[in-house]
C-alpha positions as a LaTeX table, in Angstrom:
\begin{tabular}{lrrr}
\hline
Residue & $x$ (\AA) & $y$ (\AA) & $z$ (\AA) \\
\hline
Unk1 & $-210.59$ & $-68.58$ & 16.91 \\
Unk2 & $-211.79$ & $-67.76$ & 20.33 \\
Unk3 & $-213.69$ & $-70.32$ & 22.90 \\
Unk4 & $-217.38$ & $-68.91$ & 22.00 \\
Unk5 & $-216.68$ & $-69.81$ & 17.89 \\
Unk6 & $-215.15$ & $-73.34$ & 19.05 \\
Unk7 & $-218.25$ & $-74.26$ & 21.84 \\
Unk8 & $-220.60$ & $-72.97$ & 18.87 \\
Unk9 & $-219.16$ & $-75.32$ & 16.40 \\
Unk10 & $-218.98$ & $-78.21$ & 18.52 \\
Unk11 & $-222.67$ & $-77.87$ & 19.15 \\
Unk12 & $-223.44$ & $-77.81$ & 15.91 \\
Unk13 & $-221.41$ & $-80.77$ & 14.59 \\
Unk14 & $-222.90$ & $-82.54$ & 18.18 \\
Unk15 & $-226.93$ & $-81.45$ & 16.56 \\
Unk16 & $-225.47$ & $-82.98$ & 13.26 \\
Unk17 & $-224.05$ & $-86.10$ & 14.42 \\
Unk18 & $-227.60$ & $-86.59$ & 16.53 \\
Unk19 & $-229.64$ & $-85.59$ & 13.40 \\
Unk20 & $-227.61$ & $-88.26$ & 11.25 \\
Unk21 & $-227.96$ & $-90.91$ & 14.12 \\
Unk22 & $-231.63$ & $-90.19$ & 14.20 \\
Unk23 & $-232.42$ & $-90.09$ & 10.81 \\
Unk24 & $-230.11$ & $-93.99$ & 10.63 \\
Unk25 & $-232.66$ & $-95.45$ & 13.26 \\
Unk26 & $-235.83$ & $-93.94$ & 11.12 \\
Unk27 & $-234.65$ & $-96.16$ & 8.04 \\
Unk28 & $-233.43$ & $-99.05$ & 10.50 \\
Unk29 & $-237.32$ & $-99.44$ & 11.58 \\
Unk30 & $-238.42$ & $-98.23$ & 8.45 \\
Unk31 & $-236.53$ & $-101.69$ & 7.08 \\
Unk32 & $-237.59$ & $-103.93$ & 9.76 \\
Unk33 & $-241.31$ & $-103.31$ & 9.27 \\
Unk34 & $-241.10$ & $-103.51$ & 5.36 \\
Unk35 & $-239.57$ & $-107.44$ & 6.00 \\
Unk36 & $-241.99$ & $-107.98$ & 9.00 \\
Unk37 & $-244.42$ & $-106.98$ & 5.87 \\
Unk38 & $-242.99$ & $-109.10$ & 3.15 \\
Unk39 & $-242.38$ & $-112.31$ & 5.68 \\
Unk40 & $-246.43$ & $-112.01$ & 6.09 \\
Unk41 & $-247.47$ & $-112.17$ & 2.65 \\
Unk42 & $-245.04$ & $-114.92$ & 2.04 \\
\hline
\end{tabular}
C-alpha cells in the first residue's frame, strides 16, 4: 500500500466522519424544534 492509496483513504474516512457529524447535528435541531413545538401547544 503506497502513500497516494493511504492519503486517499484517509480523506475519505475524514468526508465520512464529517458527513456522519453533519447529518448528527441535522437530527439534533431537527429534535429541538419538534419539543420547542410540542412545549407550545402544551
Amino acid at each position: 500500500m503506497n502513500f497516494d492509496n493511504m492519503m486517499a483513504a484517509l480523506e475519505m474516512m475524514g468526508q465520512g466522519m464529517l458527513g456522519i457529524f453533519v447529518v448528527l447535528g441535522m437530527i439534533a435541531l431537527l429534535v429541538c424544534l419538534m419539543q420547542k413545538i410540542d412545549n407550545r401547544k402544551k
